[in-house]
SEVOPA-458834 format. One record per residue (C-alpha): residue number from 1; residue in one letter; x, y, z. Coordinates in steps of 0.02 Angstrom, whole numbers, plus 50000, padded with zeros to 5 digits. Layout:
SEVOPA-458834
   vokol   loro      px      py      pz
     NUM      A       X       Y       Z
...
//
This chain:
SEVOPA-458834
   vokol   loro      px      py      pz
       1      X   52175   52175   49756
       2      X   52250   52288   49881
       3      X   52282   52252   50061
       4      X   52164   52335   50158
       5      X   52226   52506   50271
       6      X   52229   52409   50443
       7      X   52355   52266   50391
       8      X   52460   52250   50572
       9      X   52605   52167   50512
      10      X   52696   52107   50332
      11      X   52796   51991   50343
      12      X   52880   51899   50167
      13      X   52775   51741   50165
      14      X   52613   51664   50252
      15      X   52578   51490   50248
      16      X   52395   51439   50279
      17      X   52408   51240   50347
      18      X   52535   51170   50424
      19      X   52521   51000   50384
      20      X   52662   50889   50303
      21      X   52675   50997   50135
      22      X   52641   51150   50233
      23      X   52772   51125   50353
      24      X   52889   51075   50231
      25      X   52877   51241   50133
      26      X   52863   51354   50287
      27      X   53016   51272   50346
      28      X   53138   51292   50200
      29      X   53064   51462   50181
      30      X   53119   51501   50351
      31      X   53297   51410   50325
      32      X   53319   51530   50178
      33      X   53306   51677   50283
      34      X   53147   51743   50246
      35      X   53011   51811   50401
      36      X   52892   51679   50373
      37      X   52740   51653   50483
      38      X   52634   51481   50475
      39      X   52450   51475   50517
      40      X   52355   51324   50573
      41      X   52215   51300   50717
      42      X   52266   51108   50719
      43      X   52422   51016   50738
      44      X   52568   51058   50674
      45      X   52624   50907   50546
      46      X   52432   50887   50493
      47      X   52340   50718   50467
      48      X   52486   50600   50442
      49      X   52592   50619   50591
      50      X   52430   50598   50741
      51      X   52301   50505   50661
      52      X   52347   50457   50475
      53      X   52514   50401   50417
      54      X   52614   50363   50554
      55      X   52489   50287   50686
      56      X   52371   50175   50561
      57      X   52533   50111   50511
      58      X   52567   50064   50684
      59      X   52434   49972   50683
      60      X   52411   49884   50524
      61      X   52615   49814   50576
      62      X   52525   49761   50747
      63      X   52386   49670   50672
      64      X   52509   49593   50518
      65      X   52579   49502   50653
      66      X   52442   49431   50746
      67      X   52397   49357   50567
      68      X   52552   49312   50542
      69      X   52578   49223   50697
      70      X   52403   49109   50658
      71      X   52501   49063   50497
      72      X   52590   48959   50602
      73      X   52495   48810   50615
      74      X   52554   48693   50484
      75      X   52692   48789   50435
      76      X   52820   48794   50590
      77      X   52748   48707   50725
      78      X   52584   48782   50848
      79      X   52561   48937   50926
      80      X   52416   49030   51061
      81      X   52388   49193   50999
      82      X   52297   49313   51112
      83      X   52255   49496   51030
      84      X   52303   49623   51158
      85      X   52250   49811   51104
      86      X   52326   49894   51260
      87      X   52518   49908   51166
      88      X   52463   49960   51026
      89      X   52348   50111   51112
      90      X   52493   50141   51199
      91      X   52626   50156   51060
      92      X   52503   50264   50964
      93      X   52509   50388   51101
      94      X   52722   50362   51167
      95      X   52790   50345   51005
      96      X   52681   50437   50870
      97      X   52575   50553   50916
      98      X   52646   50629   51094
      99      X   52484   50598   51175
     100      X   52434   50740   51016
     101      X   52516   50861   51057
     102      X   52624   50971   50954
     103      X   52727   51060   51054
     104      X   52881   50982   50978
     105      X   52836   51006   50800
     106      X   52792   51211   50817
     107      X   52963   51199   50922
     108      X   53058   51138   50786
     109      X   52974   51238   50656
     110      X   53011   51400   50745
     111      X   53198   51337   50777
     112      X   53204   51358   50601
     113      X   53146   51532   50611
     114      X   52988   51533   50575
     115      X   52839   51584   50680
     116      X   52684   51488   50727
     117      X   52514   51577   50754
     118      X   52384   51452   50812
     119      X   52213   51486   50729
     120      X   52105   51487   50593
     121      X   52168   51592   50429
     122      X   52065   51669   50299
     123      X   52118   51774   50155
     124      X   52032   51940   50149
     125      X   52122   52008   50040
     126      X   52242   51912   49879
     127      X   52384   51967   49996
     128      X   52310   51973   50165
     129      X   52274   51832   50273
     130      X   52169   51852   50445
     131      X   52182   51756   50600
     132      X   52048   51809   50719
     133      X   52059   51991   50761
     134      X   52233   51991   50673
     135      X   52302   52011   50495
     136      X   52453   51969   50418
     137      X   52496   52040   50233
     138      X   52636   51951   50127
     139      X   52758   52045   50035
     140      X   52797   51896   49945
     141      X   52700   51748   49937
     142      X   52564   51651   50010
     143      X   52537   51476   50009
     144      X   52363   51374   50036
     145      X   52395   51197   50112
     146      X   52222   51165   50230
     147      X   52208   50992   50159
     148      X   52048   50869   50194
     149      X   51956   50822   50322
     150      X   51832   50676   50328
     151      X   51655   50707   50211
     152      X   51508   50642   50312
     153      X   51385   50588   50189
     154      X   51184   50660   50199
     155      X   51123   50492   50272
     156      X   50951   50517   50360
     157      X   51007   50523   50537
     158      X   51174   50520   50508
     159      X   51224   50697   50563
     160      X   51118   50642   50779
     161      X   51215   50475   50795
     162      X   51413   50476   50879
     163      X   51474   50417   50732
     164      X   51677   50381   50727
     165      X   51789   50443   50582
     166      X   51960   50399   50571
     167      X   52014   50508   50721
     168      X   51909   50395   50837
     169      X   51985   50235   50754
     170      X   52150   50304   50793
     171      X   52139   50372   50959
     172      X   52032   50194   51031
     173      X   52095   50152   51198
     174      X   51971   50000   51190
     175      X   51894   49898   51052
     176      X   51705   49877   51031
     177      X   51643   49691   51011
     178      X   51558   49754   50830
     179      X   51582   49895   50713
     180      X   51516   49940   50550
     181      X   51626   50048   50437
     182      X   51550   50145   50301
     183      X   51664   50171   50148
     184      X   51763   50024   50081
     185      X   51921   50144   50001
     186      X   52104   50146   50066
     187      X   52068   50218   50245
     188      X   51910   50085   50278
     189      X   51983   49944   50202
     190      X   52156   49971   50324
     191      X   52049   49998   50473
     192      X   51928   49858   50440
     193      X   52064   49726   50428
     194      X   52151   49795   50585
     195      X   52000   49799   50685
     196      X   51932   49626   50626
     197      X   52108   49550   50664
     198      X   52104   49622   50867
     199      X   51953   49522   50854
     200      X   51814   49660   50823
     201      X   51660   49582   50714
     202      X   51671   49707   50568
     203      X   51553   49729   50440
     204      X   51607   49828   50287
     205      X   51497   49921   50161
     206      X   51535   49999   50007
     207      X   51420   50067   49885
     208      X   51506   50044   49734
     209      X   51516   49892   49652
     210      X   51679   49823   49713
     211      X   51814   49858   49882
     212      X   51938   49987   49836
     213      X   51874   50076   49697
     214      X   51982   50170   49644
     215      X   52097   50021   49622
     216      X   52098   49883   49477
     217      X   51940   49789   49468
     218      X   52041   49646   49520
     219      X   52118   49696   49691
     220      X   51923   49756   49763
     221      X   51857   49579   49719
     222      X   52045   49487   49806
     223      X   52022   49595   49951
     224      X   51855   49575   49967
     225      X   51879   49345   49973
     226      X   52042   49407   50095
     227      X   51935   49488   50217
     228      X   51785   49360   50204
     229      X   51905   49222   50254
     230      X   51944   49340   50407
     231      X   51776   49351   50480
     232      X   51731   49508   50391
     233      X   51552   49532   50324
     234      X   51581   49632   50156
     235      X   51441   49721   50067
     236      X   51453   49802   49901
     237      X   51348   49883   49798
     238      X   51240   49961   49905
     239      X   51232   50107   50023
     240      X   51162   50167   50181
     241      X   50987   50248   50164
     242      X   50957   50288   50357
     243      X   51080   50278   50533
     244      X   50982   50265   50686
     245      X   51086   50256   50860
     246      X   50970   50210   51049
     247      X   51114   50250   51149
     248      X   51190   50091   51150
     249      X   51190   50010   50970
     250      X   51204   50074   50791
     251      X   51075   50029   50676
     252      X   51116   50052   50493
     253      X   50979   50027   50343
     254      X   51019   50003   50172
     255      X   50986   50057   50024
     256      X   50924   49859   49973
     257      X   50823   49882   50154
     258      X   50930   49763   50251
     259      X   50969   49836   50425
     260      X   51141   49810   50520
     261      X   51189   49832   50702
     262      X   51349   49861   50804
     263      X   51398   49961   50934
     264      X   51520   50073   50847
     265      X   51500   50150   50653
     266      X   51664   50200   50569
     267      X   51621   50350   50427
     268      X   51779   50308   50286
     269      X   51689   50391   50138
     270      X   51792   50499   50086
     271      X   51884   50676   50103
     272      X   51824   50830   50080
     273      X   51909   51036   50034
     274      X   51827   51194   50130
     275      X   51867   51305   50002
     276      X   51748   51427   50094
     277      X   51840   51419   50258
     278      X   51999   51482   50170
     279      X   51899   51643   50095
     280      X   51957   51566   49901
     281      X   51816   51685   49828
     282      X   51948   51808   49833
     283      X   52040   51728   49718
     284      X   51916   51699   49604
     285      X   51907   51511   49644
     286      X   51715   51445   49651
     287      X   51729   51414   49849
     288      X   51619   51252   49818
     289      X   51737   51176   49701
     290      X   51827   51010   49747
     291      X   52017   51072   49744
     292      X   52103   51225   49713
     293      X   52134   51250   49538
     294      X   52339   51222   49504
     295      X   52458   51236   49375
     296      X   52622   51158   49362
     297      X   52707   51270   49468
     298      X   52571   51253   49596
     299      X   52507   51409   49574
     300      X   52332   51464   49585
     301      X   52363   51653   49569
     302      X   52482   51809   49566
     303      X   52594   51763   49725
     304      X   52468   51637   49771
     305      X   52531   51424   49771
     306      X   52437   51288   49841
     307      X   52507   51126   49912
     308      X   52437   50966   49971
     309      X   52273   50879   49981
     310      X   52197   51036   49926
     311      X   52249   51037   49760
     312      X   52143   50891   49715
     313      X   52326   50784   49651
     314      X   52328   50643   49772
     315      X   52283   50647   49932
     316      X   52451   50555   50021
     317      X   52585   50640   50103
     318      X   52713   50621   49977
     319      X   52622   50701   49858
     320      X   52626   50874   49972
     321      X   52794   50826   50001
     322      X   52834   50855   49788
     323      X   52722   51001   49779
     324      X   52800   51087   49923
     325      X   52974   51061   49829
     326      X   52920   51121   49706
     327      X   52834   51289   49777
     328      X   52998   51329   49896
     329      X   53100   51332   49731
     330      X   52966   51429   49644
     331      X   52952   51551   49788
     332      X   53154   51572   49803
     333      X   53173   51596   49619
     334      X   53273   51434   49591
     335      X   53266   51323   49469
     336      X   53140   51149   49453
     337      X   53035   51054   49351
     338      X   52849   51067   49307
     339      X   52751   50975   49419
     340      X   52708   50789   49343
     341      X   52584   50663   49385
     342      X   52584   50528   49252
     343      X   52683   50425   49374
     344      X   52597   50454   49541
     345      X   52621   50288   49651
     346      X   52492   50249   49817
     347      X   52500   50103   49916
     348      X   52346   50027   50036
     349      X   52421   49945   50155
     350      X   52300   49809   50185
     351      X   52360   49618   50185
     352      X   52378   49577   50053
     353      X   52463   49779   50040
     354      X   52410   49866   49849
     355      X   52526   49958   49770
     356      X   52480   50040   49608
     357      X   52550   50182   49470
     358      X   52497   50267   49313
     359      X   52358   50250   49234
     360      X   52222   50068   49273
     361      X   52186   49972   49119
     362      X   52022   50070   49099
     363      X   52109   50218   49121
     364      X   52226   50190   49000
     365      X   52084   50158   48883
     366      X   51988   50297   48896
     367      X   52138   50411   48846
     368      X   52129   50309   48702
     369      X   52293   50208   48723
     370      X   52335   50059   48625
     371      X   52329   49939   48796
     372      X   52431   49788   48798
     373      X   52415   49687   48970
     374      X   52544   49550   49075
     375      X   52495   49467   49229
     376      X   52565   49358   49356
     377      X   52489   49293   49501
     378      X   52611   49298   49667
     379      X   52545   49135   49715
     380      X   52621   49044   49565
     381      X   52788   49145   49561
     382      X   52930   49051   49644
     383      X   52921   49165   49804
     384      X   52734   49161   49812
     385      X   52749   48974   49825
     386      X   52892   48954   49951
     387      X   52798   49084   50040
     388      X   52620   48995   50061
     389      X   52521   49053   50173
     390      X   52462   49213   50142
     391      X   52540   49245   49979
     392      X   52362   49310   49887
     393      X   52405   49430   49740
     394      X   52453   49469   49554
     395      X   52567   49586   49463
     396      X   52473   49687   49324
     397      X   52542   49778   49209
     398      X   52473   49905   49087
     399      X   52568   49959   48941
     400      X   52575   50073   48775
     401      X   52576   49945   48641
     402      X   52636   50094   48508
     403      X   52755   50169   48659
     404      X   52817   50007   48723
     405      X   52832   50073   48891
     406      X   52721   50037   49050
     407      X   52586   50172   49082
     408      X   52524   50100   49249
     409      X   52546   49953   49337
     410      X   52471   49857   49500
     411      X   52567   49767   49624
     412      X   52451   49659   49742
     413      X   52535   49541   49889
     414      X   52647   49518   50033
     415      X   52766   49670   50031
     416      X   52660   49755   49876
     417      X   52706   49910   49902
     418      X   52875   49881   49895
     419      X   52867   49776   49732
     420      X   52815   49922   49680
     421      X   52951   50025   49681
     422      X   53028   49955   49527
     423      X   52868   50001   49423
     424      X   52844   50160   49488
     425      X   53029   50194   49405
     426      X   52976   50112   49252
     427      X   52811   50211   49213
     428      X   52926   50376   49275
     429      X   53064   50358   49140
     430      X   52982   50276   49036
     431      X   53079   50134   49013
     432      X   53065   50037   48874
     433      X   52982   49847   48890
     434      X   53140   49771   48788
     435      X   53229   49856   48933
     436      X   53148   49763   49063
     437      X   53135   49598   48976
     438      X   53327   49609   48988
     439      X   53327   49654   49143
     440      X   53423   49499   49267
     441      X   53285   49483   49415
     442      X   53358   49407   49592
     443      X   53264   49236   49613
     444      X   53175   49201   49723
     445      X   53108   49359   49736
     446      X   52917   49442   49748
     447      X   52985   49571   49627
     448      X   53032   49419   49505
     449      X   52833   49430   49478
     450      X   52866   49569   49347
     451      X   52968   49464   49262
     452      X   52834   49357   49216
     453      X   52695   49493   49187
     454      X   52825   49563   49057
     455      X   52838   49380   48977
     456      X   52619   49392   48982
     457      X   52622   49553   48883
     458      X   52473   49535   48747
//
C-alpha cells in the first residue's frame, strides 16, 4: 500500500513500543546511523524496568529473606523477625523505577540518536505510522513491539470493583491486612508469596486444576503444599463467577458458590495483544488474533518485523531481547540465524524458584517423542540435605529416548533458576546424555541434582 499524500516526515525506521525489545532495536538502529524515531505513550523500557522485572524482583529478594531469617530457629540459634514494607516501597521507587519516570531512559535513547515521540502509534498505512495529528512514513522499516498488558476476565461485576493488577501490587506504599489474587500463573504465584510473607492473609485462586499451569504437573501441586505451610489459602479448580466490592471489602463468588472476602483483589490472569490499537488490519493480520503472526526473521510483512510479547513467543524480557537481535541484523542487512525456540528457558521466581526448558513431559508426548524421564528430588541430593530447611524441589528431566538428548527439563528449588542454566545449554546443543553422564559435577552442589536425574533416566 502506498503512503498516503499528507505523510509530514520519512524518516528510515519507526519503531512502535518502546519497551525492552523495542528499545533495544531502536537503539542499535540509531547507533548504526540511521534517522530512527521510537513511538510509545508509556514508559520508555516497557513492563520490566517499573513494574515487572526489575521491581517484583525487588521484592521477592525482600521477602526471601524474611523467610529465610524464620529458618533460623533450630538451625543457628533464635531470631525476632518484624516485616517492615516501608524499604521495600521505598527501593521500588529510589532504585528501580525513578519514582516512574522515564526521563532518563528517552535521554539515553536519544543520546544514541534516536528520537522519542510520546504517544499512541497506529499504522495507516503498511509504511505509515500516525501519532495523533502526526504521521511518520518509513523508508525502511517498521517494527511492532506494543507488548501485553493485563486481560481482565468477563467476571459479573468485575469491570465496577477497584480491582488491582500487577501495577497496583508494585506501586503499594502500604499492605492491606487481606487480599485475594485471581490467577495462580508466574505473576500471581510471585506476588502471592511476597504478599503472604509481609504478613498479608492471601488467598489464591486458580481455575485450572493445579498452581502454575503452564509448568510440570509436579511444581503446581509443590508450590501449592509450599504456600499452604505459609498461611496461604490455595484454591484450584475453580473460578470466579461474580466480584462484588461495598466500598470497603471485596467479595468474590465462585464458580463451586463459595464466597471470599478481603479488602484488596489482585487480577493475575493473564496478558493480553491489542492488535486493533496498532491498526494490524492493514497488514492483513485478523486484529483479534492473539499475536502477530512471525516468521523466523521476525517478520510479519514487506518491511514490517515484530518483536516482543506481541509475537505470541514468550512473554519475558529476554525473549524480546533475541528477537530484537535478531530484527537489527535483519534490518542492517547483516548476517544471523533463524529465530529458534526449542530451547526457550523461564524461571518463576517463587520459593522454592522454577526454572524450566523445552518441551514438559506431556509436551514432549504429544509431538509424539519417544519420552524417557530422570528425577531427583533436591531434598535427598547431598546439598538439599546439608541445606534443610527450605530445600523443597526435584530435578526433571525429559528426554528423546531415539535422540538421546534432553528435550526439556524442570529445575524446582533453592536457586532453581540458576540450576537451570546447565539444562538450558543441554536442550540448546543438544548434547548428548552419554555426554552428561560423563560429565564431573562439583559436590556438594544443587546442580549435582542432574547428576542423579541422568542416573534415573527410564
Amino acid at each position: 500500500m502506498n503512503a498516503p499524500e499528507n505523510v509530514a516526515e520519512t524518516v528510515d525506521v519507526i519503531v512502535i513500543g518502546m519497551g525492552p525489545g523495542g528499545e533495544e532495536v531502536a537503539a542499535k538502529i540509531a547507533e548504526a546511523g540511521l534517522v530512527v524515531v521510537g513511538i510509545d505513550a508509556g514508559l520508555v523500557g516497557g513492563e520490566c524496568p517499573y513494574w515487572g522485572c526489575v521491581p517484583s524482583k525487588m521484592m521477592i529478594r525482600a521477602a526471601h529473606l524474611l523467610a529465610e531469617a524464620r529458618r533460623v530457629p533450630g538451625m543457628a540459634g533464635n531470631v525476632v523477625v518484624r516485616a517492615d514494607w516501608g524499604p521495600v516501597a521505598a527501593r521500588i521507587r529510589d532504585e528501580a523505577t525513578d519514582d516512574w519516570d522515564d526521563a532518563v531512559a528517552v535521554e539515553r535513547f536519544e543520546g544514541k540518536g534516536g528520537r522519542f515521540v510520546r504517544g499512541h502509534g497506529r499504522l495507516v498505512a503498511s509504511d505509515v505510522v500516525a501519532v495523533g495529528d502526526r504521521q511518520f512514513r518509513a523508508s525502511r522499516a517498521i517494527v511492532l513491539a506494543t507488548g501485553t498488558t493485563p486481560a481482565v476476565p468477563p467476571i459479573a461485576g468485575l469491570a465496577d470493583t477497584p480491582f488491582w493488577t500487577n501495577h497496583d501490587a508494585i506501586e503499594a506504599k502500604e499492605l492491606p491486612s487481606s487480599m485475594i489474587v485471581l490467577g495462580g500463573g508466574a505473576i500471581g504465584a510471585e506476588l502471592t508469596q511476597v504478599y503472604a510473607r509481609f504478613g498479608v492473609d492471601v488467598t489464591i485462586v486458580e481455575a485450572a486444576p493445579r498452581l502454575l499451569p503452564l509448568e510440570e504437573p509436579e511444581a503446581g501441586r509443590l508450590l501449592a503444599e509450599v504456600f499452604q505451610r505459609e498461611g496461604v489459602t490455595t484454591i484450584v479448580g475453580t473460578g470466579a463467577s461474580r466480584v462484588d466490592h461495598d466500598g470497603e471489602q471485596f467479595h468474590v463468588q465462585l464458580a463451586d458458590q463459595r464466597t471470599l472476602h478481603a479488602d484488596r483483589l489482585l487480577v493475575a490472569t493473564g496478558r493480553r495483544v491489542d492488535l486493533a490499537a496498532i491498526g494490524a488490519e492493514v497488514l492483513g493480520v485478523d486484529p483479534t488474533a492473539r499475536a502477530l503472526p512471525v516468521d523466523e526473521r521476525l517478520r510479519v510483512a514487506d518491511r514490517v518485523w515484530a518483536v516482543g510479547d506481541i509475537t505470541g513467543k514468550g512473554a519475558f524480557t529476554h525473549v524480546a531481547m533475541y528477537q530484537a537481535a535478531i530484527v537489527v541484523a535483519d534490518i542492517l542487512g547483516l548476517p544471523h540465524a533463524a529465530a529458534d525456540y526449542h530451547a526457550l528457558p523461564r524461571v518463576t521466581f517463587t520459593d522454592p524458584e522454577v526454572g524450566s526448558v523445552g518441551l514438559s513431559h506431556q509436551a514432549a508426548l504429544d509431538a509424539g517423542i519417544g519420552v524417557m524421564t530422570g528425577r531427583a528430588s533436591v531434598p535427598s541430593t547431598a546439598r538439599g540435605w546439608l541445606h534443610k530447611a527450605g530445600n523443597e524441589g526435584f530435578i526433571l528431566l525429559v528426554a528423546d529416548r531415539q535422540r538421546g538428548v534432553l528435550v526439556g527439563a524442570t529445575a524446582m528449588g533453592p536457586n532453581g533458576g540458576e540450576v537451570l542454566g546447565l539444562l538450558a545449554l543441554a536442550v540448546h546443543a543438544a548434547v548428548p546424555i552419554d555426554q552428561l553422564r560423563s560429565m564431573i559435577y562439583a559436590y556438594p552442589t544443587f546442580h549435582r541434582g542432574v547428576e542423579d536425574a541422568l542416573r534415573n533416566l527410564a
